[in-house]
Each structure stands twice: as structure tokens, then as C-alpha cells.
C-alpha positions in Angstrom: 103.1 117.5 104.1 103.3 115.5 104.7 100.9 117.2 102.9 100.4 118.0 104.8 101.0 119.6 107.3 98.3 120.6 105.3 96.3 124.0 104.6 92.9 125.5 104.4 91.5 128.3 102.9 88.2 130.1 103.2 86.2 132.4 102.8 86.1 136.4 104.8 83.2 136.4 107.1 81.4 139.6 105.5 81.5 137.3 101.9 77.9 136.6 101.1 76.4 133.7 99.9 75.7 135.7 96.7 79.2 137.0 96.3 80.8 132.9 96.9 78.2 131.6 93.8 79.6 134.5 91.7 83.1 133.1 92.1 82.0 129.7 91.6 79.8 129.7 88.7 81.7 132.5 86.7 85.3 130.5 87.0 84.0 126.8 86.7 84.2 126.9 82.9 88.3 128.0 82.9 89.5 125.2 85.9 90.8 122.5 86.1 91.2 119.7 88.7 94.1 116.4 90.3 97.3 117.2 92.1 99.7 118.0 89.7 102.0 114.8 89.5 105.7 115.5 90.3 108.3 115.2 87.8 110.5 112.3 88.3 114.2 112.5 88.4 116.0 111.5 84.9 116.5 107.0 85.5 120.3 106.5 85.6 120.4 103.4 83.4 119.5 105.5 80.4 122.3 108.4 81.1 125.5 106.6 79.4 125.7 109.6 77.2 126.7 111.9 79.8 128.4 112.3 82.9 126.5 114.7 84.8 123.2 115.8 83.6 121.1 119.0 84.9 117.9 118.8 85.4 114.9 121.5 86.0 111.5 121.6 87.0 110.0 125.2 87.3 106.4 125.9 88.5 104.7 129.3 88.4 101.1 129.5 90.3 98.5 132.1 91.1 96.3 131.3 94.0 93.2 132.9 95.7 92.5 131.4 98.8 89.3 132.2 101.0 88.2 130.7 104.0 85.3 132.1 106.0 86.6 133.4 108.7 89.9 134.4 107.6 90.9 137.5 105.3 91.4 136.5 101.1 94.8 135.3 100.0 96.5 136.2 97.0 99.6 134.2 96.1 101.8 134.5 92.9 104.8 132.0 93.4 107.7 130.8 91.4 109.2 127.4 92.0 112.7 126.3 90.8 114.2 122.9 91.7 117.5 122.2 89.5 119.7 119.3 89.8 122.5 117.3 88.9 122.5 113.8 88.5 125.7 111.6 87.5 126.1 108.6 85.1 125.9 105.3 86.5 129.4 104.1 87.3 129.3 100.1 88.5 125.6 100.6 88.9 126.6 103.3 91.4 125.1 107.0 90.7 124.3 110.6 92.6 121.7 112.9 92.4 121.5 116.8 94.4 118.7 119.2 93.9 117.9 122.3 95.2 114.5 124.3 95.8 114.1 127.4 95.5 110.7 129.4 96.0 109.9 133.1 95.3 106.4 135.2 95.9 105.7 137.8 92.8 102.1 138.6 94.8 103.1 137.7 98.7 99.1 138.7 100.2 98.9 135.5 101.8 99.5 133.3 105.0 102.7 131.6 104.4 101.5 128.5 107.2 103.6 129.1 109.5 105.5 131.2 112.1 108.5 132.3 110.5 107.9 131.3 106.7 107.4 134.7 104.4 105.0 136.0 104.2 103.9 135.1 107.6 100.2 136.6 108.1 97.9 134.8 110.7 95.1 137.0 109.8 94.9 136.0 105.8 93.7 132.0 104.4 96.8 130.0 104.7 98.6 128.9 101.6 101.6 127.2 102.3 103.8 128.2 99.7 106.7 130.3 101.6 109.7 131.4 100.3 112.4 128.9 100.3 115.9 127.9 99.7 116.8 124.4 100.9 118.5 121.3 99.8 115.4 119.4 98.3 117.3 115.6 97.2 120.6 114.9 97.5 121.3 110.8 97.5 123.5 108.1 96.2 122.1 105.0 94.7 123.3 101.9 93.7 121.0 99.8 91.1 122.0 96.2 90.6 121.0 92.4 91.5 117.1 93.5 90.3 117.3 96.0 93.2 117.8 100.0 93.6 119.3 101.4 97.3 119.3 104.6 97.5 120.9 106.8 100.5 120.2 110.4 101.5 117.6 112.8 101.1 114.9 111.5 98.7 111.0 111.6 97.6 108.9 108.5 98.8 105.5 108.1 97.0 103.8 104.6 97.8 101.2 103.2 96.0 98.6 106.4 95.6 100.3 108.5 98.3 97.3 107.7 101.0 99.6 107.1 103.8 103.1 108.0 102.9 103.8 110.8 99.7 105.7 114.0 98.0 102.6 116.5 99.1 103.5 117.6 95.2 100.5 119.9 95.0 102.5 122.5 97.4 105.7 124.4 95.8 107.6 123.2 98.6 107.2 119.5 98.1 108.1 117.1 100.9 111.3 114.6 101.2 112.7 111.8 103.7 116.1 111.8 104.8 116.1 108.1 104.1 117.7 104.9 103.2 115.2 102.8 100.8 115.7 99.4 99.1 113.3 98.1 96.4 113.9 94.7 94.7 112.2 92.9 91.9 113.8 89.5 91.6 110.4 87.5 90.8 108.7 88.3 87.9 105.5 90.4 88.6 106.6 90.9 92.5 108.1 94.1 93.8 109.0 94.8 97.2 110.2 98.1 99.1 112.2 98.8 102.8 112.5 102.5 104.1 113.9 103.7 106.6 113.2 107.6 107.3 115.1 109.4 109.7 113.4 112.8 109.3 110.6 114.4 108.1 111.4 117.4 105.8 107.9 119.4 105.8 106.6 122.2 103.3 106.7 124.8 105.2 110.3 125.8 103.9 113.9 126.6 105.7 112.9 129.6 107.0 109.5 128.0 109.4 110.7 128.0 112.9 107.5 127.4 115.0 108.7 125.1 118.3 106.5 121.7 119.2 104.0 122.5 120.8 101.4 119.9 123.0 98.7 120.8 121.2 96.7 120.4 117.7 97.9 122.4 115.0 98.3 125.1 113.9 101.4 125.5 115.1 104.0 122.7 115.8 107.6 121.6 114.6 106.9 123.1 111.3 110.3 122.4 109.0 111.0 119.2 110.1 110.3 116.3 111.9 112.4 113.9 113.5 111.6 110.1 112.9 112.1 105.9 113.2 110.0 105.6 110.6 110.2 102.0 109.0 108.0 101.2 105.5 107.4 97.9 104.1 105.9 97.3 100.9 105.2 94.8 98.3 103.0 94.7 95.0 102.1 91.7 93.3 101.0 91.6 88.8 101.4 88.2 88.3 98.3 87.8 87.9 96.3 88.7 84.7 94.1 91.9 85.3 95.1 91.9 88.5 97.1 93.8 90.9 97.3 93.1 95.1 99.2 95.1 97.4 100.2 94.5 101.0 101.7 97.2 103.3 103.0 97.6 106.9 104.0 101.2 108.2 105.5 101.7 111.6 106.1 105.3 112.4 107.3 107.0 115.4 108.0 110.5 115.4 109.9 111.2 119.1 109.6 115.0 119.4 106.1 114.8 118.1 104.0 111.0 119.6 100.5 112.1 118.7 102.2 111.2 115.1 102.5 107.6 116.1 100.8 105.1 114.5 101.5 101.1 113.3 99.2 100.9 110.1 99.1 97.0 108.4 96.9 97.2 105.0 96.3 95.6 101.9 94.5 96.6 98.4 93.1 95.1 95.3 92.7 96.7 91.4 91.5 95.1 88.6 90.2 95.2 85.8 86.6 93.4 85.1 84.2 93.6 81.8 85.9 97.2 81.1 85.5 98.8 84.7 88.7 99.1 87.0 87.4 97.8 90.4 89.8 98.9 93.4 89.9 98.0 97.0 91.9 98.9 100.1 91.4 98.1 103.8 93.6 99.0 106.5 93.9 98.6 110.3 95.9 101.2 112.9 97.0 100.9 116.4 97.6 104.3 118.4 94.9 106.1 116.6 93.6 109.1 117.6 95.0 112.3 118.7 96.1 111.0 122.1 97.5 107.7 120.5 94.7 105.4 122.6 92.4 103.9 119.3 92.5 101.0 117.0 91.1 102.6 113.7 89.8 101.1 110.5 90.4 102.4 107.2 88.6 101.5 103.7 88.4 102.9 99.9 86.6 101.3 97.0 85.6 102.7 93.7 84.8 101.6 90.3 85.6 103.4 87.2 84.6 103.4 83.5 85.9 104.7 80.7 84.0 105.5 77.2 84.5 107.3 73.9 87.5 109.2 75.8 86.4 109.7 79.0 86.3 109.0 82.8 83.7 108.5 85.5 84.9 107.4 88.8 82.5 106.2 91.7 84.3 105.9 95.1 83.7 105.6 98.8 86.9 106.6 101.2 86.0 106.1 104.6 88.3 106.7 108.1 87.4 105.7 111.7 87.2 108.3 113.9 91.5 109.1 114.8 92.6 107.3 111.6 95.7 109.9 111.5 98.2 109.9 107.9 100.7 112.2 109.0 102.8 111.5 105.7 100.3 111.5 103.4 99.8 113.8 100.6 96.5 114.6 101.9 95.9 117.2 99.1 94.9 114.3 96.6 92.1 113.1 99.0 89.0 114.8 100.4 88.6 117.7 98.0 90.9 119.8 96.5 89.6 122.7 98.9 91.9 120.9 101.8 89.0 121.7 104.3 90.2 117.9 106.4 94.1 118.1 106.0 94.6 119.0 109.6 92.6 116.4 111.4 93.7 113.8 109.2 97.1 114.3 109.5 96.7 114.5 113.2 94.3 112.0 114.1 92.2 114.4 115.4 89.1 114.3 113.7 85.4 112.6 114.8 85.9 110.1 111.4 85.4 110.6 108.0 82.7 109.3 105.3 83.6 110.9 101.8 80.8 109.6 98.8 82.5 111.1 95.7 82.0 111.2 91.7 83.8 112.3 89.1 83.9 113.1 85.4 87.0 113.6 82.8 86.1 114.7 79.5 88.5 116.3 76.9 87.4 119.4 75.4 89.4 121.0 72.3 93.5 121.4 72.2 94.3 118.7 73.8 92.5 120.0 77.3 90.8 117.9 79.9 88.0 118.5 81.8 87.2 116.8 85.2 84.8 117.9 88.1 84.0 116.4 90.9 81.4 116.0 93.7 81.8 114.9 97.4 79.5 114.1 100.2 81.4 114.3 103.5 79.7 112.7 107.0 81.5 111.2 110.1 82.3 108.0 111.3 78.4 106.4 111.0 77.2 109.1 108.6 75.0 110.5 110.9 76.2 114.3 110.5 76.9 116.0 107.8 80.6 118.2 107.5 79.1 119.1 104.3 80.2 118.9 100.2 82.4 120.2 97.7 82.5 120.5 93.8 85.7 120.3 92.2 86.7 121.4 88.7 90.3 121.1 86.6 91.2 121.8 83.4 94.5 120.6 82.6 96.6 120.9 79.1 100.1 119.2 78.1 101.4 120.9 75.4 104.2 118.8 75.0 106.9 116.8 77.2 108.6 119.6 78.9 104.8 122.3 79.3 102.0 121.3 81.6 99.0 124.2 82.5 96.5 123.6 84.8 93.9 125.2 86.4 91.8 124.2 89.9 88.7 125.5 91.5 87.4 123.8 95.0 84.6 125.5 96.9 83.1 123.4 100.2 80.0 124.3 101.4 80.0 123.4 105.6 76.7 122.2 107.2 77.3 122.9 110.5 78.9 119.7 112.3 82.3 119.7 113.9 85.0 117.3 112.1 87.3 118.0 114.9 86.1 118.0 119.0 83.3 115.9 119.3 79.5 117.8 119.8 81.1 120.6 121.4 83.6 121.6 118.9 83.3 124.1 116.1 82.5 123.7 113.1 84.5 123.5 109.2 84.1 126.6 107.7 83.1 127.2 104.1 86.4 127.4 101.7 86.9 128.6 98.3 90.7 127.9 96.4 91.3 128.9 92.7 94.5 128.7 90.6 96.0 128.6 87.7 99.6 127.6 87.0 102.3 126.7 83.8 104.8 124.1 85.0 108.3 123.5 82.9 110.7 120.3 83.4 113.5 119.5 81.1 
């Protein structure tokens, strides 16, 4: 919403500094940390035994949201999606789903005008109330290649430019035709074309465009020429490339607009998985006038069951992902989805580490640290410790819990010297998801 499309939270202005290391250091030992991957829809070629099949994926989520500035949020959502997806007949098969959202606990800032609950004055978190048509597409799967037609999620490669947003309740879909073939061994390669943009800011968000920055702009969907080309290469042993060209323009919405032409590297190298990505953008910024550079390295290393993860993301000043699941980037405290999305930020330097260790029962641990400066790293926006616990308790039960708190230093992400600066943000939650 894509992420988007994406939300803050922070922390009341009469919060102390005493009060915000309370919160921090007295829930760090019971959260946990990632974006909570989205359930994928049952494959057709394994549903001969039936002729329709439902499906169900049900998420229920507390969240405390504070941004400084802004009054506390208290969320308790309900997510539903149910589907029905038919047999393969001649390679040809359908799927529909719907979405339905409720709020138990609605003390929060829905994200925008017209979503429930709908209050400007509280820490956004964008999980309205809903009811919408979330999928509904026909695919044919044949000749080592899958089309699919309709309304459809689109995640490529690790949702940095174009993904489901699947953190939010709400998650967000393409009304889409998309190809993918893998003829040659070790090759795949991937066409879409989106036509619109459905955001998470649910069926009932009826904010007009606006010519501004956010907050407020076409907020349930976006109209779009959107074409995504794709390819992945494996052919190689212990290695994986990847080669991408996006061209996106969004006509009731141009600062949107972008042409983005990347490729990345991940292998794997005397036990460490080395990655790599660089990518270059045309109509950059907010007013669509920059070229823009984009790079990601890290190096990870696993030992006696865990995870460390060493990484460097980096964005030239305007670098805009408008269909991004920003969520998964940046700190789970979403203090940089708005410029991002909009290509209006003063760039973006984020040093990061993390750690994933299990514990007991199955639960994993992983915290994380960032470093956040702007386009040369001369200013500081500040850092942000992250912390996760997640446990699977068995195919169909997943629990999770997420603390983010981001500490601002004072310099403006968004309009230049002059402009304002982040503010400090602290997010908790805790939430059981359910798929069958």
C-alpha cells in the first residue's frame, strides 16, 4: 500500500522520555518482529479431488500506536478473507475472495477520510473496516506458463518495488492480467499488466486527489498503465540473478510516475548468503524531474540455529516505490513510508543488523537495529530497534508479536533544511493468524 499508502504512528507530545523507555524495555522480552508473510492461495494442479474448494485466512491483531505529536491508538481488528477456488478443467481454473475487516477496540486513526474509525487527531493505523472483493481471477496454467486474469496479488522478488503490503489487514491487489513462463530450465520470466491500484485503505475511504503530498489523496484506488517485466535466472550453482524493468504511470495521480530498470545478485559463498541489488529511475522525485539511484547489499550467516543479517539499503534523494510493501523496509515503526512511496523525501541511508534466535516452543526471536541518514549521510533522521517473537504452532496457527520504537534526531526526511522534522514513533502488537 502499496503499502503503502503507508502509516505512522507516534508518540503524544506530553509522553516523556521516561514514560517511552518504560514501554520499550518492559515489552521487548514478549515481541516479535518481519511482516507477516501472506498465505498463498491453494495451487490448482494439486485440487483434482474437488471441484470447488474454500479457503480461509483469518487474522486477529491488537495494536498500540504512538506517534509524538499525535494522540495513542488502540486497535483490536478482525480479518476474514474466504474464498473459492475451482478445479482445473483443461488447465483452466477460478478463484474469488472476499475481505472482510471488523474493529473490536476502534480508538484509532483509520488513515483516511471516510474509513471507520476516521480520527485525524489519534496515530494512524490503517486497518479500517472493510468489505470488498479482495481476488477474483481466472487462470489458465499450461505450455510451462500460468495467465491469470482479474483481480490478483503481485509480490516480486522481496516486494521492494511492487507487493501485497501483507502486514496491513487490508492487504493490497492489482486488477491485472499477468503471464509467467518457465520453459528453460532454471529461467523464469513474468509480464503484468495492472490496470488499477486497489489500496488498503478499504471500500469505504473516499478522500478525492489532491495536488499535494499525502496525507490525503485518492485513497481506495488508483487508476494505472502499469507494465512489469521480470525474469530470474538459477541456472547457476549457488547462484541466483535477477533482472527487472517497471514502467508505471498512474494518470489521476503523475507524481506516482516512475520507469525503474534494476538488476540483483544472491548467492551463497563459504556459508554466508551475499545479496546485491542496484537500480536506476527516471521521473524521480516528487515533481517527477530526477534520475535516482537505488542500492541494497547484505550478507548473512547462519550458526547453531540462528540468523545475523548485515545490510546497507540506500535511496537517492526522490527514489519513490509507490507499490511497494514498504512495511518490510526501514523499520517496522513505518516512520519513511510516506516519502518513499511518494518520492518525496531528501534520500535515504539505512545501516541495519539483525539477530534470529529460537527460544523454547518452537518461538523465534529476532531484533533489529537501524541507523537512518540522508542521501550522503550527513544528517541523521535517527534509529530504531526492532523486536519479534513469532511461533507456528502448526500448518493452519501462526502468533506473532512486534515492537518498533524510532528515536528522531532532529533532521527533516521530507522538505529539504526547512522542513520538519520525523517524529519519535512507538508500534506494539500482538496477533493469532488462522488459514485452512
Amino acid at each position: 500500500m502499496a503499502d503503502d499508502t503507508r502509516t505512522t504512528s507516534g508518540i503524544h507530545p506530553n509522553t516523556t522520555m521516561k514514560t517511552k523507555a518504560a514501554i520499550l524495555f518492559a515489552t521487548a522480552p514478549v515481541l516479535c518482529a518481519g511482516v507477516t508473510e501472506p498465505v498463498p492461495e491453494p495451487a490448482p494442479e494439486a485440487a483434482a479431488e474437488y471441484w470447488i474448494k474454500p479457503t480461509i485466512d483469518v487474522r486477529a491483531r491488537y495494536e498500540y500506536g504512538d506517534i509524538d505529536g499525535f494522540e495513542d491508538s488502540n486497535a483490536f481488528t478482525i480479518r476474514e478473507r474466504v474464498g473459492l477456488m475451482t478445479a482445473e478443467w483443461y488447465g483452466i481454473s477460478a478463484f474469488v475472495e472476499g475481505e472482510f475487516t471488523q474493529a473490536a477496540v476502534a480508538d484509532y486513526h483509520g488513515g483516511a477520510p471516510g474509513a471507520r474509525p476516521f480520527k485525524p487527531s489519534h496515530t494512524v493505523i490503517a486497518d479500517p473496516e472493510t468489505n470488498e472483493l479482495n481476488q477474483g481471477y481466472i487462470q489458465y496454467a499450461g505450455f510451462d506458463s500460468v495467465l491469470k486474469a482479474g483481480r490478483q496479488r503481485i509480490i516480486l522478488d522481496n516486494a521492494a518495488f511492487v507487493g501485497n503490503v501483507g502486514w496491513r489487514q487490508n492487504e493490497q491487489t492489482f486488477d491485472a492480467i499477468s503471464l509467467t513462463n518457465k520453459s528453460l530450465d532454471g529461467l523464469a520470466l513474468g509480464y503484468s499488466y495492472i490496470d488499477q491500484v486497489n489500496r488498503i485503505f478499504g471500500s469505504d475511504a473516499d478522500a478525492p486527489l489532491v495536488a499535494g503530498p499525502p496525507p490525503f489523496d485518492n485513497v481506495q484506488d488508483i487508476n494505472a498503465e502499469v507494465h512489469l517485466l521480470n525474469a530470474s535466472y538459477s541456472g547457476l550453482e549457488g547462484l541466483t540473478l535477477g533482472a527487472y524493468a517497471y514502467l508505471m504511470d498512474f494518470p489521476d495521480k503523475p507524481n506516482w510516475d516512475n520507469n525503474t530498470f534494476g538488476m540483483s545478485a544472491k548467492s551463497d559463498v563459504y556459508g554466508f548468503t551475499l545479496y546485491g541489488e542496484l537500480a536506476w529511475q527516471d521521473d524521480a522525485g516528487f515533481g517527477n524531474t530526477e534520475d535516482a539511484l537505488y542500492a541494497h547489499g547484505s550478507v548473512t550467516k547462519g550458526f547453531a540455529g540462528q540468523t545475523v543479517t548485515v545490510g546497507v539499503e540506500h535511496l537517492d534523494a526522490g527514489f519513490k516505490t509507490p507499490l511497494a510493501t514498504v512495511h518490510a523496509f526501514n523499520g517496522f515503526a513505518d516512520a519513511f513510508i510516506g516519502g518513499r512511496i511518494e518520492g518525496a523525501h531528501n534520500g535515504l541511508t539505512d545501516v541495519y543488523v539483525s539477530h534470529t534466535i529460537p527460544l523454547f516452543w518452537g518461538i523465534k526471536w529476532t531484533n533489529a537495529l537501524h541507523a537512518f541518514g540522508d542521501n550522503e549521510i550527513s544528517n541523521g533522521y535517527g534509529w530504531e530497534y526492532d523486536s519479534v517473537l513469532a511461533k507456528k504452532f502448526d500448518e493452519h496457527f501462526l502468533a506473532i508479536a512486534k515492537l518498533a520504537y524510532f528515536q528522531s534526531e532532529g533532521d527533516p526526511f521530507v522538505g529539504g533544511a526547512a522542513g520538519a522534522a520525523l517524529a519519535d514513533t512507538t508500534r506494539f502488537s500482538v496477533e493469532l493468524n488462522y488459514s485452512f
